[in-house]
Every structure is written in C-alpha cells, then in structure tokens.
N, C-alpha and C positions, 0 to 999 in steps of 0.2 A: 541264709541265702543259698550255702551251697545246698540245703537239702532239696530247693525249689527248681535251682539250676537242673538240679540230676534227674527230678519230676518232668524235668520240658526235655529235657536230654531222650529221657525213654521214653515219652509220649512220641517225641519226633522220628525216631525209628520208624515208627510206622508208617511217616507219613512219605508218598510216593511209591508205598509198595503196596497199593488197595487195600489194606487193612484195618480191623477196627474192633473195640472191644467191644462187646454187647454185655449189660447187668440183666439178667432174665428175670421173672417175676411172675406172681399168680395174680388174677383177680380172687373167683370166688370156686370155681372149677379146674380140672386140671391143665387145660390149657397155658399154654406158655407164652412170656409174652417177653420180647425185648428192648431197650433203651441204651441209646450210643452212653459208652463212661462219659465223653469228653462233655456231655450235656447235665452229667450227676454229679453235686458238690456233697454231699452225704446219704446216709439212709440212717433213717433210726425207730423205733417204734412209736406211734404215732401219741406226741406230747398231747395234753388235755388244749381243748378248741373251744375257742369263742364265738361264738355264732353272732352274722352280722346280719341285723334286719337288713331288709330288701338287697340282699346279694343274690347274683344268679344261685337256682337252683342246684347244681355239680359243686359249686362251695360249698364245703361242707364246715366252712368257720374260718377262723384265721390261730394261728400258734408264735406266740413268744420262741423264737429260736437266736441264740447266740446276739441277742439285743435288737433283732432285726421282727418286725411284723410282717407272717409270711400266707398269703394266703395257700388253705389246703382244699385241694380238687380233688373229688371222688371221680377213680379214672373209670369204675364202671358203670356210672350213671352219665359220666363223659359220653364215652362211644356207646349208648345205648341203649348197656344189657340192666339196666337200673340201678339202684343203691346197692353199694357191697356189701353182700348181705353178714358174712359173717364179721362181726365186728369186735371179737370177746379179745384180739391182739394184732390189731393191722399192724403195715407197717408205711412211712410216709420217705416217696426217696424225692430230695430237696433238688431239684434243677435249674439252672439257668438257658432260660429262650430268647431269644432277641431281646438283651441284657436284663432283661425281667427273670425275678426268684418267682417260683411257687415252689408247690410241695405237690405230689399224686399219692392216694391215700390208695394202699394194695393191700391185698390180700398178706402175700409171703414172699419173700423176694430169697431167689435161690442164689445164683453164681454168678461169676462174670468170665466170660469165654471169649480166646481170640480167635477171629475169623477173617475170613476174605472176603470183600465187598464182590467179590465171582460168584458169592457161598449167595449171595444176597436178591433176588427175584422181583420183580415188579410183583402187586397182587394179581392171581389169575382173574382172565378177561372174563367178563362175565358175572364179575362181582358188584357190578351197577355202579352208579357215581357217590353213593349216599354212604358208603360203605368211609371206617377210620382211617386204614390199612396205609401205609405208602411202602411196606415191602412186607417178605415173607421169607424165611428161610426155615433147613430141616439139621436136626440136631438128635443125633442118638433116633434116627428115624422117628422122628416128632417134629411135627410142625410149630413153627416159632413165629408171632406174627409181633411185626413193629406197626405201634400205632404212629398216625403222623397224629405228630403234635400241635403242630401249628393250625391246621385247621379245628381242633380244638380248643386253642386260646383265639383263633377269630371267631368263635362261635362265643363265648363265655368271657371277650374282653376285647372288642374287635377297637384294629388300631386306625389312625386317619389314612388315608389313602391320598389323602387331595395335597397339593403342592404347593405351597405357599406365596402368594405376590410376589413377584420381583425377582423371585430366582430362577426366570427362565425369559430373557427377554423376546420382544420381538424378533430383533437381527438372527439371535441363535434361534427360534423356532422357524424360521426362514430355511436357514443351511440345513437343519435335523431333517426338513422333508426330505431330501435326497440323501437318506444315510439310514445304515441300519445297524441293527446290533441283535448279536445273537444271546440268547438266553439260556441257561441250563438247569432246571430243578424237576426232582422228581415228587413234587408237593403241587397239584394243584390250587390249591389257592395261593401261594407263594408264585407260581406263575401267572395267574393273574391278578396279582397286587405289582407285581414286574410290569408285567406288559400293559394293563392302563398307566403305572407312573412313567412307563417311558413314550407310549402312546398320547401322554396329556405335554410330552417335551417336543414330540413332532417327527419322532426316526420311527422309523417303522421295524416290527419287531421280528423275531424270527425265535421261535420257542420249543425246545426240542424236550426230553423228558429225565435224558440220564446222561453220563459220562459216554459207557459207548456209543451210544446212538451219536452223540455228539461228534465224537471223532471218526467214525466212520462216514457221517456229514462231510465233515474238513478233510477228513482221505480224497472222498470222492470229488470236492471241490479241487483238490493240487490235482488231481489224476487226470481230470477236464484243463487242467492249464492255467487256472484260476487262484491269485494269492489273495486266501482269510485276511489279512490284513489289510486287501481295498476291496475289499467283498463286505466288509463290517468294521465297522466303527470302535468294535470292541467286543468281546464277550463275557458276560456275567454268569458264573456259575456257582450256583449252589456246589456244598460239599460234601454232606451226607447223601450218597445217591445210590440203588442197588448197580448190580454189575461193573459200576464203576465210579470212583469218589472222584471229586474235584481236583483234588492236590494230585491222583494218578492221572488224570484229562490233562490237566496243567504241565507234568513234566513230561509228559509224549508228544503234548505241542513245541515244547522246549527241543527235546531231543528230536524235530524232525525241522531241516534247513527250508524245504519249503512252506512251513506255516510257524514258525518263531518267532515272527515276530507282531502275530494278535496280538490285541492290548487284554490281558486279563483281568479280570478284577471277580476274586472271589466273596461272593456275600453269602454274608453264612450266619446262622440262627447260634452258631457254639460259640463258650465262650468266649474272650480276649485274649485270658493268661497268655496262651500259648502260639496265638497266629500270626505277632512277628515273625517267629522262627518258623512257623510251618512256610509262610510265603517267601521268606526269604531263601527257604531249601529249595522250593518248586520251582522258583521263579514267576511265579505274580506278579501281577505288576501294583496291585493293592488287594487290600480288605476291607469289607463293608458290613455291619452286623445289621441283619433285617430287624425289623422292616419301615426304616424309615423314608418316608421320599422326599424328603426334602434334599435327602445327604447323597440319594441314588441319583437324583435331579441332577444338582450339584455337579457331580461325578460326571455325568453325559456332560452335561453343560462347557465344563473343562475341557473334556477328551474334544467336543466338539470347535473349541476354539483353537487349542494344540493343532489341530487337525489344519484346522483353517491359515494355520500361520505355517505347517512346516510345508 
C-alpha cells in the first residue's frame, strides 16, 4: 500500500503545474509518436493473438494478458497508414480509455519524457478534419505527433450516445433551456459526444477546444463584469489538453476571486487510480470518466436542481 501511495504522491506533483509525461513510440517509420503515461498500464512485446472472426478490421486479435482478454489494435492501420508492416518483434503498450483496456500493436517504443503541456500545440490548421492528430509537439527538433485516441475507439467500438428514459424529466428539461454550460476538450468527437448529450438535457452549450482558450474566455467574461458562475451552469472539462491541461484550467479558476466559484466537473478518458487526489488538489468540484451519458446527464440534472433550490 505504501508503494502505491508514493506512485499517486509523484504522479500528483505534476498535477496543476501543466505537466505530463509522454511514452514515445514508432510505427513502421521513423516518425515519432506520443501517449500520455497516466493512460499506459504496461508495454511488453506483443504476446501471441487470437484472431476473432468478424471483428473490426484494426483488431488485429485479442491476447490472454495477466487473466484478463484484451483486445489488440493495430495503431497503424488505425490512423490510416495500413497494417504495421514490420512485424518480426512489435511491441503492444496496454491502456486504459474511458475504463476500457485495449492494447495498440507498435512498431518500437522508445522513452518516456517530462514535458510541459506549453511544449504541446494543437495540430497545424490545414490538416483537414480527417486527419488522427489531437496534438503535436517538437523534441530534440523532431516532430512528435499524439494521436487522439478516442476518435479511434469511436470508430472501431463506437459507444451509445443516447440517454436513457427517465433520467432527464420534463420539469428539469424545462429550467435547462435557460442555462448553459460551458465545455472544454481538445478531441473533437469528445466534444460532440458532449455537446448532443447535454444538448438532448435542454442547456445550451458552449464548446471551446483547450485550457487556454478557455480561461482567456472567463478572463474576458470578469473583465466585462460578468460572474462564470451565473454566466454557466457549470463547466466540463476534459484533462489531457495542448497548451493547457485541465487540472492547470481548474486551479487558475481557483486562484482567481472573480470566477471561483464555477462548478467544475472534470471528465476525463484517464484512468481512476489517481483522480481522487488530483481533484481534491485542484479543487474540482467532481470527476467523470468518458463517455458515458447517462452519468453526464445525471450530473447536469443534479447541478440543475441544486441550482434551482439555492
């Protein structure tokens, strides 16, 4: 127990000072490619695969791992560039995404490097919508490109979207039309998996793309005179973001008297172990793991009634 304590101890370090670790990797080229730690539970070289009739084609089988059946995805027939071609010793690094295990079948998997989410860039404009990318950074002057993930598991395992009977009655879809909520991720489909399930609750949304952007938003809103807190209902922010991460968004609304007291609620794709204590540092007001909508529903639904009674 205490070696796990001391594991959340140093992972939380980081958190509120924009930082993050990246595990970097190859496909099939030299190209480099990066993945946050806090989303990798191992790497090992790719165990023998069982191929499962009629699975999407990027499965490239499923693996017996530590008593668990995990499926394994070829990352470079994922984003595009087709089957990895050299296959004589991949290696498979095991993650968890919105409390789902797979496994992404690489080439070679080099280090793992701390950086600053400053260090971290939206993809250059220009790169059309089709593209994997949800950031890019330069290392040793080499370009490092993060794929997003998530729109690659709603492509190859797409989850429900729709909100189940009953958890969103009339009375509350009533008050939600005159309410809003602001939204933070820099994952397009993740922003609009957001914005229909809070769009099918009846608040109207407000969707911006990162950390900075977002608090320069809420600069701009106190600087007009305006308190984020009767401006929005609430805001959801993703945590992995370039230029700025959540947990840093989160404790600058904290540290500033005129917007303190937004209601936060970070949802976030990483996974559990450790987001007690990260939220509890930031000050959050909860955590949500994507992408469920019944439990995002939920969540407005709440905020929406609190609202109505204070």
């Amino acid at each position: 127990m205490a070696g796990v304590m001391d594991s959340v101890n140093q992972r939380t370090q980081l958190v509120g000072q924009n930082r993050l670790e990246l595990l970097l990797f190859r496909l099939d080229g030299p190209q480099l490619y990066g993945i946050n730690v806090f989303k990798v539970r191992e790497v090992l070289q790719c165990p023998k695969l069982t191929v499962m009739p009629k699975s999407h084609p990027v499965v490239c089988g499923v693996a017996s791992i530590r008593g668990a059946t995990i499926p394994i995805l070829d990352l470079a027939m994922a984003t595009g560039s087709g089957a990895l071609k050299d296959q004589s010793s991949p290696f498979v690094i095991i993650t968890e995404y919105n409390t789902k295990t797979q496994g992404f079948l690489v080439g070679a998997v080099e280090r793992i490097v701390n950086m600053n989410w400053e260090e971290i860039h939206p993809p250059p404009k220009g790169t059309g919508r089709d593209h994997y990318l949800t950031a890019v950074t330069r290392l040793d002057n080499q370009l490092v490109e993060i794929i997003d993930v998530e729109k690659i598991l709603s492509e190859v395992s797409p989850s429900s979207e729709s909100i189940s009977q009953g958890v969103v009655d009339v009375d509350t879809h009533t008050k939600a039309v005159s309410l809003r909520v602001l939204t933070v991720d820099d994952s397009s489909v993740a922003r609009k998996q957001v914005s229909r399930c809070l769009q099918t609750v009846g608040v109207e949304v407000v969707s911006l793309n990162d950390g900075r952007q977002a608090l320069e938003y809420l600069r701009k809103l106190v600087d007009e005179g305006k308190d984020p807190s009767e401006e929005f209902l609430m805001m959801i922010s993703d945590i992995e973001m370039p230029e700025m991460d959540g947990y840093t968004l989160t404790s600058e609304i904290r540290s500033d008297p005129r917007m303190q007291n937004l209601h936060i609620i970070l949802h976030t794709s990483l996974s559990g172990v450790f987001n007690q204590a990260m939220v509890k540092k930031v000050g959050a007001n909860d955590f949500l793991a994507k992408f469920r909508p019944d439990d995002l529903a939920s969540r407005v639904v709440d905020r929406i009634k609190e609202a109505d009674h204070s």
